[in-house]
N, C-alpha and C positions, 0 to 999 in steps of 0.2 A: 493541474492534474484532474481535479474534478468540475464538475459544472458549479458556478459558485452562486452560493442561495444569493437571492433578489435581495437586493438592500431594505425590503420591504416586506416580510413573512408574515404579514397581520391582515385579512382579508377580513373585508366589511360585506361582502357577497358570497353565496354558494359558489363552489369548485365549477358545478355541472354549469354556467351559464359562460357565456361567450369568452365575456371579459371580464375577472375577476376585478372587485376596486381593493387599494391596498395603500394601508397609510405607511408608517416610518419607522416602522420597529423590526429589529432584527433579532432574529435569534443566537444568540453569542454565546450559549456551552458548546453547539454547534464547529462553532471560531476556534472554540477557548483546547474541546478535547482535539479538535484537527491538526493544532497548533502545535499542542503538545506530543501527537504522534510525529510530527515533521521535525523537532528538534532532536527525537528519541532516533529516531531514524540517522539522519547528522551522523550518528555516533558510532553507527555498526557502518555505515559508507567510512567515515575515516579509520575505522579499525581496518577495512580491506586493505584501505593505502598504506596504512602504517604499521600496526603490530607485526612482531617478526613472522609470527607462525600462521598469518593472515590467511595465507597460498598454499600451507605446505599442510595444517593440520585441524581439524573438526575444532572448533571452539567448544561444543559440547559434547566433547569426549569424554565421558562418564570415570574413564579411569587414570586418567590424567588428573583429577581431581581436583583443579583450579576451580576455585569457586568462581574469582572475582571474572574472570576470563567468558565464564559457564550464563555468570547473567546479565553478565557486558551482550550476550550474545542473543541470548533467550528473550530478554527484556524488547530486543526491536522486533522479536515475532508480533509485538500488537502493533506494530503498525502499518502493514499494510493490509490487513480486514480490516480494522476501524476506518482508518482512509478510502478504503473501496464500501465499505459499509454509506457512511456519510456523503459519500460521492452521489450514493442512490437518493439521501434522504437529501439532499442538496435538488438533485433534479427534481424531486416531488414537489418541493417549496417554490422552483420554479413553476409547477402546475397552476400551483394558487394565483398568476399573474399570467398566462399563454394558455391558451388552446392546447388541447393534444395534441394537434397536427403540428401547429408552432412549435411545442417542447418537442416533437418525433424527431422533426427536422433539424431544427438544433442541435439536438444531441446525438443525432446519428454524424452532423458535417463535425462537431464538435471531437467525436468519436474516431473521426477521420485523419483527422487534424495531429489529432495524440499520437497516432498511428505512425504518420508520418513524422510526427517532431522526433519520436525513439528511433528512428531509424537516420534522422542526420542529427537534432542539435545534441539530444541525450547519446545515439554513440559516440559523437566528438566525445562530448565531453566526459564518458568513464574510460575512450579509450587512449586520445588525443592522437590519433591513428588518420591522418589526411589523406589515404586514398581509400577508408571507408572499407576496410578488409572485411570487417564483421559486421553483419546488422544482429542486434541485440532483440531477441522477444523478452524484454523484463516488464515491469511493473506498468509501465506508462502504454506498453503494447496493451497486459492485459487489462485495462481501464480503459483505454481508447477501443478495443474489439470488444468490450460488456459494454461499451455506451452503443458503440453501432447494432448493437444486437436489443439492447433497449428500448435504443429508438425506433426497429423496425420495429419493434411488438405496440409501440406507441402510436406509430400509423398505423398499424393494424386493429388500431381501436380494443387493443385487449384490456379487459375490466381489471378492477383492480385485486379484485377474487382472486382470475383466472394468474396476474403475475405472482400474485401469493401461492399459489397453487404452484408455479412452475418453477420457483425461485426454492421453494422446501424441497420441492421432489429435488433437483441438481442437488442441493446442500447437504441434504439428509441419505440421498441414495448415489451418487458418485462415487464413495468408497466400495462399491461393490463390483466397480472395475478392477479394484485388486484383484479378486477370487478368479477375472478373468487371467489376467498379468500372472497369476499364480497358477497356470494351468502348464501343463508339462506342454512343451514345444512351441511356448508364446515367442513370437519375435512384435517390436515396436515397429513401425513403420513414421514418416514423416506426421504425417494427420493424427497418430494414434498418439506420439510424442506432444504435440503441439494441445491436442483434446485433453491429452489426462498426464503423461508419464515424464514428458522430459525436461530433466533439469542439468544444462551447460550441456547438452547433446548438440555435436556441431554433423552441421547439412551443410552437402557444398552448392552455391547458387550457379556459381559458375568460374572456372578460373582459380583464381586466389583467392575470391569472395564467398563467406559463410555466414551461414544464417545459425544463431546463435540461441538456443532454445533453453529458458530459463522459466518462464512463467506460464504453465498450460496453462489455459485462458477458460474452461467450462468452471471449474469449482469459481473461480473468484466471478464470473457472471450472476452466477446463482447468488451470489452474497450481496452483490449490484442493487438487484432485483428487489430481493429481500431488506433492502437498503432504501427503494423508495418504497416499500411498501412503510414501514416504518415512521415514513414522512407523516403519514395519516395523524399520530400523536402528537406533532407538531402545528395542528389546524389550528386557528383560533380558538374553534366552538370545546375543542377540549382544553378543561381546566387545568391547570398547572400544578394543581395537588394530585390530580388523577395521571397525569403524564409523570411526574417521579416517582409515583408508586408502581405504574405497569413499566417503566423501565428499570427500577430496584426488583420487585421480583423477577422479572423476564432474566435480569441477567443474576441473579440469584439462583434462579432456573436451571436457566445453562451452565452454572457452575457444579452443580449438585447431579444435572446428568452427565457431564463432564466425570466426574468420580465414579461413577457408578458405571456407566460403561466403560470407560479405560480400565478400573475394575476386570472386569472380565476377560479382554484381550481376544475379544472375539470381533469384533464390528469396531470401525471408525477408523481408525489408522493400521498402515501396513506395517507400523514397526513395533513389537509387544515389547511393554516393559516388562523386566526382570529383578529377583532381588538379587544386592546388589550386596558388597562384606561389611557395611555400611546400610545405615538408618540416613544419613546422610545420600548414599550415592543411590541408594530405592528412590529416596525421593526426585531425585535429579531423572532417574530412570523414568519415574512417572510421568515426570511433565515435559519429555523430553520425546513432544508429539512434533509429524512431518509438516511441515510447510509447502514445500515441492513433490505435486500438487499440493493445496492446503486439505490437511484431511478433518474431516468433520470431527475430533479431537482436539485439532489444532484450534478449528473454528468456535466450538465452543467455549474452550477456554480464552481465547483472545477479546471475541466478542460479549461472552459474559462481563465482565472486566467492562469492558469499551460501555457497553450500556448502567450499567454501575459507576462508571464517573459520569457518565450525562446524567444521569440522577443528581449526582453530590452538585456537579458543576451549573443546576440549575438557577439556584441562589446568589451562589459563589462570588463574591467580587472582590480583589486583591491586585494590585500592580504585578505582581508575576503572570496572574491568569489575564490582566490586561494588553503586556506585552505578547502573549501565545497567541491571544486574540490577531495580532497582527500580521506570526508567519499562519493563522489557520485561514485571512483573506487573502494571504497573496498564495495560496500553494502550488502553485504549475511555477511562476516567475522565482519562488523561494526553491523548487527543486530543483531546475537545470541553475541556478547560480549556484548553487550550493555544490553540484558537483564540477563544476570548471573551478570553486575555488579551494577546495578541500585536493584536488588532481595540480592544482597550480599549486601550491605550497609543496605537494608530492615530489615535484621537479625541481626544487628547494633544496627538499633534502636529499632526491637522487645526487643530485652535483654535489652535493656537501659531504657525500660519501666516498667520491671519488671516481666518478664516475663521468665519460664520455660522450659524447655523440654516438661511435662510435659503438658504445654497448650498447644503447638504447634498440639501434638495429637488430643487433645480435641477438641480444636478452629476447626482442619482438617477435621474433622467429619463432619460440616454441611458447610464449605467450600472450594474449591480446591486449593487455594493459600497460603501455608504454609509458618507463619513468618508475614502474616499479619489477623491485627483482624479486622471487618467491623467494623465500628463507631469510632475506634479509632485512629487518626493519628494526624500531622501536621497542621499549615494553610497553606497558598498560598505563601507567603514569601518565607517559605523552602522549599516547593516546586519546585521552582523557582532554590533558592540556590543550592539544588541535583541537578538539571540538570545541571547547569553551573559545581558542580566540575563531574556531568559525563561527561560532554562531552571534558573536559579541560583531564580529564585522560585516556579518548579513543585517542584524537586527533596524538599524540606521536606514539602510537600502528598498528592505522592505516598506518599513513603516514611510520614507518617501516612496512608494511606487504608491502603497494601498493609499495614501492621499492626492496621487494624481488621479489615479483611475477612481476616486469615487469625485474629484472634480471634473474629472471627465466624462460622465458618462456616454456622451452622443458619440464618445466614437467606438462604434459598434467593434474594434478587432480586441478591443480589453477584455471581451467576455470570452477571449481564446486563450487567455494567458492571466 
C-alpha cells in the first residue's frame, strides 16, 4: 500500500547531492506503528463480513449504547491516517537514497499501479464478484491517486517548504467545503463526490457497471504530503532525543487542539457533537468525528495518537512489537491477502447457514458483497475470534514473503507489492 522505506534510512551524505550513501539501518517504529495499524484494521474488514448488524446499522450509534460494538469500531479510525501519514514519511526516506526525479517517478508509476490493483485485485477480493460490476474508489484508490499527485509535485521540483505549505492549507482548510455543501440548493456532482463528499455514492460507468465512491481522495493527499514532510525528523543528522520530543509534543498538540475546537462546534467537522442523557454517551458524542471525507477532527485526533506512539515506539523492543514489525514490511501483500482471506472464511459460514448458489445471485442483486447477507451474521465474540485465527494464519505468510523480498532484492517488481 505504501512506498516502503529503503532497507537502509541512515545517510552518510547530504539529501541535496546526487546520490545519497546509506549504510543498514532501518527504522523500525516506522514497521512497528504501520504494523500495528494493519492488524487494528483486520478487525473492522471482518466485522463487515461477520457481525450481524454490520450492513444494516451505524456501529457508532450513540443511542444504541453498545460500548464494546462503539470502539470495536472507532478504534480502526487510526488507521488509515497513520497508514497514509507513514505512506508520505516512507517516500521521504526513500529521498535519502534517489534523486527527486527517481522518487517523482517512482512514486507517481507506483501511484498508478495502486490505482489499478483497487480496481481488479482489491474489488475481487471485498467483492468476489467475476464480472467486476463494481470498481471500488476505497483506501488503496486514495493512496494510489495522493502518490500520483505527490509524484507530480516531486518532478516538479517543489521544495520542501512549498509541500509543507500545501499539504496544511488541504488538512487545515478542506473542511470549509462544508459551509459550501451547506449552502441552500447544493447539488454533489461526480468530481465534487470523488474531491470532497462521497461516501458508497454509486455512478454508473456504463451498463451494469458502477463506480463505487467511498474515499474522496483531496483530504487524505493533504495528509500524504504532510506525511513526507515529516520524513525530515527522521534524517540522520537529527538526534533521537530531539525526534521523540518534537513528535510527543506535535501530537500532544494535536490532541489538545483536538478538544478545544471540537469544543466549540464551529470549524473542523460537519457533524457537532451534542449532550447526550449520559456522561457516558457526551463523551462517545465527542469523539464521534467524520471519516468520509476525513474531517480535520478526525485527523487530529487519529494522528495525534499515531505521532505519540512513534514516540513511545522509538525505544521499544518486545516480540509483540517484533512480529508487527513484519505485517508493517509486507503492507500492500498483507492487505489484498487479508481480504481474500477474511471474504473466504465469509463463504464458510455463508454455506454453513444454509445457504445456496442460488441466493448468492439473488441476495447480489441489491447488494455488492457476495457470500454476505445484511441482517444476518455473528456477534462480537466471533468476530473477535475471526480476526485472531486471521491474523494468526497471515502472520507465517508474511513473515515468509518479507524474507524473500529482502533476499531478493534485484528484482525490481517487490517494490510494487
Amino acid at each position: 500500500m505504501s512506498a516502503r522505506p529503503p532497507d537502509s534510512v541512515t545517510v552518510c551524505t547530504s539529501i541535496t547531492q546526487n546520490r545519497p550513501m546509506i549504510n543498514t539501518k532501518r527504522v523500525e517504529s516506522i514497521d512497528m506503528l504501520r504494523g500495528m495499524v494493519m492488524v487494528i484494521m483486520a478487525l473492522d474488514h471482518v466485522r463487515d463480513y461477520f457481525h450481524v448488524t454490520a450492513n444494516t446499522a451505524d456501529p457508532l450509534d450513540i443511542a444504541s449504547y453498545n460500548i464494546p460494538l462503539y470502539f470495536t469500531r472507532w478504534i480502526t479510525h487510526f488507521c488509515a491516517p497513520i497508514f497514509v501519514l507513514l505512506s508520505g514519511t516512507s517516500i521521504y526516506l526513500q529521498r535519502l537514497r534517489k534523486t527527486k526525479k527517481e522518487l517523482g517517478i517512482f512514486v507517481l508509476k507506483r501511484g498508478l499501479w495502486l490505482i489499478l490493483a483497487e480496481w481488479t485485485l482489491v474489488a475481487f477480493a471485498w467483492t468476489f464478484n467475476p464480472f467486476f460490476n463494481i470498481f471500488p474508489f476505497q483506501v488503496i484508490w486514495a493512496i494510489g491517486i495522493s502518490m500520483v499527485i505527490l509524484g507530480i509535485l516531486l518532478l516538479f521540483n517543489f521544495s520542501y517548504t512549498a509541500l509543507l505549505i500545501i499539504g496544511s492549507i488541504i488538512v487545515l482548510g478542506h473542511n470549509a467545503l462544508d459551509f459550501v455543501e451547506a449552502g441552500e440548493g447544493f447539488h454533489a456532482n461526480f468530481w465534487w463526490d470523488i474531491f470532497h463528499t462521497g461516501f458508497f455514492k454509486m455512478y454508473t460507468i456504463t451498463g451494469n457497471h458502477h463506480a463505487m465512491l467511498v474515499y474522496p481522495f483531496v483530504a487524505w493527499t493533504g495528509v500524504m504530503i504532510l506525511g513526507y514532510c515529516l520524513g525530515r525528523l527522521f534524517e540522520p543528522a537529527v538526534p533521537a532525543e530531539k525526534r521523540i520530543k518534537t513528535l510527543r509534543y506535535s501530537g500532544l498538540a494535536l490532541l489538545l487542539f483536538f478538544v478545544v475546537v471540537r469544543f466549540t462546534n464551529w470549524y473542523g467537522d460537519p457533524s457537532d457533537w451534542t449532550s447526550q442523557p449520559t456522561l457516558t454517551q457526551t463523551i462517545l458524542s465527542f469523539i464521534k468525528v467524520t471519516k468520509y471525507p476525513p474531517s480535520l477532527m478526525f485527523l487530529c485526533v487519529t494522528i495525534g495518537v499515531g505521532l505519540l506512539a512513534l514516540s513511545f515506539l522509538e525505544l521499544a523492543q518486545n516480540q509483540f512489537l517484533h512480529r508487527m514489525k513484519t505485517f508493517g514490511r509486507t503492507a500492500l501483500f498483507y492487505y489484498i491477502l487479508h481480504l481474500f482471506l477474511i471474504h473466504f472464511i465469509a463463504v464458510i459460514f455463508f454455506f454453513a447457514h444454509g445457504h445456496t448458489m442460488t441466493d448468492v445471485w439473488n441476495i447480489g442483486q441489491n447488494f455488492p458483497f457476495l457470500f454476505v447477507v445484511p441482517g444476518q451474521g455473528e456477534n462480537l465474540l466471533t468476530v473477535y475470534l475471526v480476526w485472531l485465527v486471521v491474523i494468526l494464519l497471515l502472520y507465517p505468510v508474511c513473515k515468509w514473503y518479507d524474507a524473500y523480498k529482502t533476499s531478493h532484492k534485484e528484482k525490481w517488481w517487490l517494490s510494487y507489492l
